[in-house]
N, C-alpha and C positions, 0 to 999 in steps of 0.2 A: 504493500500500500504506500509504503514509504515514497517507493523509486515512481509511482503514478504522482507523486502528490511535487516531486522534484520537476519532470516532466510536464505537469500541469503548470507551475509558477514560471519558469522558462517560458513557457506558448504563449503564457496568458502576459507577461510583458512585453513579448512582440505582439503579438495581435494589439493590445492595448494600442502602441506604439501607432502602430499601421489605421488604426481608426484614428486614430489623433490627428495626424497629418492630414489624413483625406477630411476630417474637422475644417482642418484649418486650412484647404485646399479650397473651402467652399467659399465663395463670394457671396456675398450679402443679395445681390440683386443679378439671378444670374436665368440669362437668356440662353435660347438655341445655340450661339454663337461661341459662347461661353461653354456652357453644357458640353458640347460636343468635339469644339473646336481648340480650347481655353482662349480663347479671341485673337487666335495666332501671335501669341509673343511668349515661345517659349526661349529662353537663353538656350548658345551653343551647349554651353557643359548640360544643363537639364535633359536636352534632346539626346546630346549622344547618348545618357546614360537612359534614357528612356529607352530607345532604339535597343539601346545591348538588351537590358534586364526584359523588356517586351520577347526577345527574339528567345534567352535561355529560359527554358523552362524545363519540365519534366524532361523532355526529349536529352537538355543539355545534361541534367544531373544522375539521372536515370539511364536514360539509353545510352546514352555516350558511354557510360564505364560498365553497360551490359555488352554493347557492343565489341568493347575493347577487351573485355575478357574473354569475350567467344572469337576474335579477328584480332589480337595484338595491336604492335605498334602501328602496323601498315593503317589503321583506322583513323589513326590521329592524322595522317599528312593526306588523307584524300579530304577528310573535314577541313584540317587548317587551308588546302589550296583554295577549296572552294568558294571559305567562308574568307578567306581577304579579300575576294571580288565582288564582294558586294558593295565594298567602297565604291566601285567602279559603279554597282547600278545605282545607289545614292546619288552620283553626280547625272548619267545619263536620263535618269526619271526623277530622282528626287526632283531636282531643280526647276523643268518643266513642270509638272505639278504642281506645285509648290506656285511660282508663277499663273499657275491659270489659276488654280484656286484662290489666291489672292485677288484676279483681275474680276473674274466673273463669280466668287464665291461659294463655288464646289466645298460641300463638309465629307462629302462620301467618295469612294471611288465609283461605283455606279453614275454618280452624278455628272464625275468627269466625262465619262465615256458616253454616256446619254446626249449630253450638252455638246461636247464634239460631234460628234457625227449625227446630232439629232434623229437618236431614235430613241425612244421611251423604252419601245422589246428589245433592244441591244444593251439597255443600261439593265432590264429587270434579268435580263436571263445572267447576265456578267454577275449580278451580283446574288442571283441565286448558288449559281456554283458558288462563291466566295462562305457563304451559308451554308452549304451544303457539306465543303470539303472545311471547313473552321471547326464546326461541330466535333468531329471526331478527334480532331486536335485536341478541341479545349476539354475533352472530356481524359486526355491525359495526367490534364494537371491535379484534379481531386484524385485521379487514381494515385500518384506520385504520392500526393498526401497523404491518404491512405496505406499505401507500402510500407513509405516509413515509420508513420507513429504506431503503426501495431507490429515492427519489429522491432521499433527499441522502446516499445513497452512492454515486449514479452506478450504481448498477445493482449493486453489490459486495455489498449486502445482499440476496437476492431476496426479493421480496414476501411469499411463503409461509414463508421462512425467521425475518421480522420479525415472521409473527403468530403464529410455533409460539414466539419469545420471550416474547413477551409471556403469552403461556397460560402457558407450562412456570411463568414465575415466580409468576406469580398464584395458582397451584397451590400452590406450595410456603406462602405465609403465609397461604393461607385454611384450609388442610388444618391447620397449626398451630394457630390461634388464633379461626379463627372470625369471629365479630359484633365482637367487644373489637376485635381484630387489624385488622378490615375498614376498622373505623370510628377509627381513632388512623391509619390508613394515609392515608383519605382527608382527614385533617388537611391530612397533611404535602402528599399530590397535590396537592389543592384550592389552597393557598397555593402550591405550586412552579409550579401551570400559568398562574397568574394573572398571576404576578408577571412570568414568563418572559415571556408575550404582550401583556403592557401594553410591556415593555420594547423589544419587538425589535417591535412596531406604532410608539412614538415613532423607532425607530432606521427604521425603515422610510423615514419621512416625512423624517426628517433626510439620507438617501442625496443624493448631489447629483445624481442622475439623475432624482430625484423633487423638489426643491426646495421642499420644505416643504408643508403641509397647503394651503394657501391654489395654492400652484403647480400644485398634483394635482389640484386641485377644479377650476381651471381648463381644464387641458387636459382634463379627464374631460368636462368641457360643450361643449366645441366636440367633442371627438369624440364623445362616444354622450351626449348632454342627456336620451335616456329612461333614463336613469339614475337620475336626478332627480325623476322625475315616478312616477306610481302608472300600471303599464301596464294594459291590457286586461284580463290576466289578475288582475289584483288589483279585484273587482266590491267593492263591499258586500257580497253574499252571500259572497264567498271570503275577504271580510278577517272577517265576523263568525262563520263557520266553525271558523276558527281562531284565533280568540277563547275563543272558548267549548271549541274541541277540546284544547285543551292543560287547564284546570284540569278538567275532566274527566278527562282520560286519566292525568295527572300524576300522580294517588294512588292509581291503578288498578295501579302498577306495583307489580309485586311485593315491589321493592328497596327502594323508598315508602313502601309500606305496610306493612311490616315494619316500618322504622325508627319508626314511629309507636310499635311499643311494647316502646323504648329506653330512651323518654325520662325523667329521676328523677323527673318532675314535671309537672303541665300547665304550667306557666310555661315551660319549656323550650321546650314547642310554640309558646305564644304569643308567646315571644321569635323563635321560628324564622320565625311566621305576619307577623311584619313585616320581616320582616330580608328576608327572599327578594324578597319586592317593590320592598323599598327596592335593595337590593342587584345581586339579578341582572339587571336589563334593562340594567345602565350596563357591566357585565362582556359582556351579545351586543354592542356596540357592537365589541369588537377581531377577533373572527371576520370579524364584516359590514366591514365596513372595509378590513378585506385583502380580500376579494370583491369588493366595488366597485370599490376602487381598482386590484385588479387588472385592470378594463378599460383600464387606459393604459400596461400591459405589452406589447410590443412580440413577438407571435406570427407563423410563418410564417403560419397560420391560426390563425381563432378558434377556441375551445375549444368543442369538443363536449359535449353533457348528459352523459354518462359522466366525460369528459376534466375537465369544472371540478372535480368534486371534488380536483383535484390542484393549486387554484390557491396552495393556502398552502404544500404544498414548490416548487413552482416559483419562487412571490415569493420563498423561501428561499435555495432556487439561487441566483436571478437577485441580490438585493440585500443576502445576508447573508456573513459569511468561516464558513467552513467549522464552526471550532468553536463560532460563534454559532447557525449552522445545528442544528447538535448538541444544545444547550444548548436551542433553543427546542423541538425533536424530544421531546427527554426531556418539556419540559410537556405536549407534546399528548398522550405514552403515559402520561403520569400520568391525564390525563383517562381516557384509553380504561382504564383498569385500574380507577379508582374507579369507572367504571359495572361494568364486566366481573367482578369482584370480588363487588359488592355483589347483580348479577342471579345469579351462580351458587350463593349462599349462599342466596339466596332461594328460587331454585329446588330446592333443594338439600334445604330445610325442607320445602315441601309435599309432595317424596315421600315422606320420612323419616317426615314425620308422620301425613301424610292420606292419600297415595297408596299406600306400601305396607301399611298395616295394616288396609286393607280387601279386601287378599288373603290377606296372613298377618300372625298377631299378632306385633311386635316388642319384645322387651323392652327396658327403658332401658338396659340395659348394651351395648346393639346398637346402639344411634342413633346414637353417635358416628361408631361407625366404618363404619355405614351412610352417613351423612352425610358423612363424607370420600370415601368410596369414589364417590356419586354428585358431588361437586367434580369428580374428577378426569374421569368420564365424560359431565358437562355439558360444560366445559371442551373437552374432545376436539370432543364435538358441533361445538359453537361453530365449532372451528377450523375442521371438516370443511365446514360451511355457506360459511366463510369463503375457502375453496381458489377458488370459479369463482362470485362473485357475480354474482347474475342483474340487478340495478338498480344507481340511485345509491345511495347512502347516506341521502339522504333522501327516494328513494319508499319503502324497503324499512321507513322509521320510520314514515313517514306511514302503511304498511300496518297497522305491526303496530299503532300509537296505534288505529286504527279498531275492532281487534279489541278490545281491553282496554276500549275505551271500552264497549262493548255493556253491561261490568260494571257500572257506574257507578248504571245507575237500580236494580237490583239490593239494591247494596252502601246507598243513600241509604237506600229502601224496610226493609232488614231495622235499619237504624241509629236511623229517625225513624216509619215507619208502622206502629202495631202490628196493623193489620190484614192485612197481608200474608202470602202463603201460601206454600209452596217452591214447589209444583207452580205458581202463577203465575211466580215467576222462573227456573223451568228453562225452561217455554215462552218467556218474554222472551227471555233467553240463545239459548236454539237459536233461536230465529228472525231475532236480528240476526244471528247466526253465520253463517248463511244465507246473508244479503244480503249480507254481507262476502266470502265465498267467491265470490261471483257477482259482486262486483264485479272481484274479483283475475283471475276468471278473464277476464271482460269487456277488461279490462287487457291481458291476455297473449295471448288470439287476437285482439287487433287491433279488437273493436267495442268503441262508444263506447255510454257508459249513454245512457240515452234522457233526453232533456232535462225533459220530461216528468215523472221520477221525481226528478231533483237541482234542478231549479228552479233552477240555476245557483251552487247549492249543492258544496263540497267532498263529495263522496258519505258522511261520516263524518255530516254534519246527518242529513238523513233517515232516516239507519239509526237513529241515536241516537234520533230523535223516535217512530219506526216503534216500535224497542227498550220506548221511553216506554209509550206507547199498548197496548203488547201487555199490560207489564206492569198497568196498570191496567183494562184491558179482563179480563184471566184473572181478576184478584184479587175483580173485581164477579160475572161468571160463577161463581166457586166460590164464595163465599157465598152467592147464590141459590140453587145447587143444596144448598148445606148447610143453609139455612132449609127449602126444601122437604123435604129430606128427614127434617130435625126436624117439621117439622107434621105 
């Protein structure tokens, strides 16, 4: 009872903490603008750590060190290439965005895309997928919650009990404050989770069961040396897949590309667009790390693809005292809440905005409390996904990243090509939708894609390229039929 009651005082002064800020996030007299947007002036340092702590979440704390235990080192350098390029798309979309949304007032991404190319069904269906594939993401993050408080409380916590925590509080400072609230929260997450997992990774290595970085590396080579090496599974095609799949998919998110137009200024952006590459690849290092090095933990058996996602509370169990346990727990829910937080507010905006008001007209004195009222039943969603998860934590991202990406040649085309048509990018859209479905479903009864169509390719290439292709193949067909039918 004791170790529940250590466990509890620990949580309950982060969460404290994390309602306080979103308190104090809230403005006295706050409109759509505000609500949704924080009336675009957020500081460079705010955004970039918004940007970071939005994008780690369960996937970063969770699957990253599941992943690396089941795939060693080689996991860490197809994540760090991928994820420094996303600087690159921060400047390429950030900054357009960011721009139009300031000129003509875009809060959504739906909005952007509707308003560009003026189509109403090009902005609803764009941002249904965004809905569709967010969902199973966000339902990562109470599971994460979950994970860990019912293994480092021995089971005292139950699983479902530690992701209806996480929800219920998450609820309560985004209903208050919004954008402002979200983004001053993930300040404080961002620095709490970092600081916490750099600390309790050196106290790891310091344990004297583990005898230092150099002692662990050794014994990890005489027991499992493809640790070390790039296995089978990691081709060229699969390390440049996911290369390319993350700065792609990365500003497709909804949470993402929202925050794109926060920002007081483009400077901001292009403070953000270096910071993230310099910064985050050195930050996957303490995830990966505890993954690897958890192959020289001492199991009755090895750990199963489901089972490793629980190798970061076990190393916790196994080499931490209980209140440090605690302490490190709280940073990884801070992770899961700065994504979970930021995807439901996001979510939260395109029905408010785009989705319902092409049923029935909303008025602005409605948005709000439309908009809280869809918090709370996102939220819910979430959890309900999160009760009986069907995969790891990182097939379930890998999925949803595939879907989102479809948007991508979309979102470039209505940003940079003025020739583009809607009716070309609903065909692109549905048709990698498509192939994404068919992959999952491929996935779930057991047949394997045909070698044939992925070339040894993570299945997200070829859809994307396929995506590509549709889209410029429509775009050349409807002009010709529009010259013709001018002549």
């Amino acid at each position: 009872m004791s170790d529940l009651i250590t466990i509890g005082i620990v949580l309950a002064v982060y969460l404290v903490i994390s309602i306080g800020i979103g308190i104090y996030g809230r403005s006295k007299e706050i409109n759509s603008d505000e609500y949704f947007v924080a009336s675009r002036k957020i500081s460079p340092l705010v955004l970039f750590c918004t940007l970071a702590a939005t994008n780690f979440s369960a996937f970063f704390f969770l699957g990253f060190a599941g992943a690396s235990y089941r795939a060693g080192w080689g996991f860490y350098g197809i994540m760090a290439m991928g994820t420094s390029l996303v600087g690159l798309s921060i400047l390429l979309l950030g900054i357009p965005i960011y721009r139009l949304g300031k000129e003509k007032g875009y809060i959504t991404p739906p909005g952007l895309i509707a308003g560009e190319t003026n189509s109403k069904f090009l902005g609803w269906i764009y941002g249904s997928v965004l809905v569709i594939f967010t969902l199973p993401y966000l339902a990562t993050q109470p599971m994460g919650a979950g994970i860990l408080l019912e293994a480092i409380s021995g089971g005292e916590i139950p699983y479902f009990t530690g992701a209806a925590l996480l929800t219920s509080v998450m609820i309560v400072y985004l209903v208050l404050g919004g954008m402002k609230s979200s983004a001053l929260t993930d300040v404080f997450q961002g620095v709490l989770m970092f600081s916490i997992l750099a600390i309790f990774v050196s106290g790891f290595f310091l344990h004297e069961d583990i005898g230092g970085f150099s002692e662990a590396g050794q014994k990890l080579w005489e027991d499992k040396p493809e640790k070390f090496v790039r296995e089978g599974n990691f081709t060229w095609e699969i390390i440049f897949s996911y290369t390319i799949l993350w700065p792609i998919t990365v500003p497709m998110f909804p949470q993402l590309f929202s925050r794109f137009y926060i920002a007081e200024n483009e400077n901001a952006l292009r403070t953000t667009a270096w910071l993230y590459p310099t910064v985050v690849p050195i930050l996957f290092l303490f995830p990966v790390m505890i993954g690897v090095y958890g192959n020289i933990v001492e199991f009755n058996n090895p750990l199963t693809r489901t089972e490793s996602d629980n190798i970061l509370p076990i190393v916790l169990t196994e080499y931490a005292p209980l209140w440090a346990g605690a302490i490190v727990c709280v940073g990884a829910i801070a992770a899961f809440m700065s994504t979970a937080d930021s995807q439901i507010l996001a979510m939260s905006s395109i029905i408010t905005k785009d989705g319902l008001p092409t049923v029935k007209e909303i008025k602005d004195e409605d948005e709000k409390f439309i908009g809280r009222l869809l918090i709370i039943i996102l939220a819910i969603i979430g959890l309900i996904l999160a009760y009986d998860p069907p995969d790891t934590i990182f097939d379930i991202v890998s999925q949803a990243f595939t879907g989102l990406a479809v948007l991508f040649p979309t979102t470039v085309a209505v940003l940079y090509w003025d020739r583009v048509k809607a009716n070309s990018c609903i065909i692109s859209i549905v048709v990698g939708e498509i192939l994404v479905g068919c992959s999952y479903w491929s996935a779930k009864t057991g047949n394997a894609i045909p070698e044939w169509f992925t070339q040894g390719f993570h299945i997200s290439t070829p859809i994307i390229f396929i995506t590509i292709l549709t889209l410029w193949i429509s775009t050349l067909i409807e002009e010709k039929l529009a010259n013709n039918a001018r002549s």
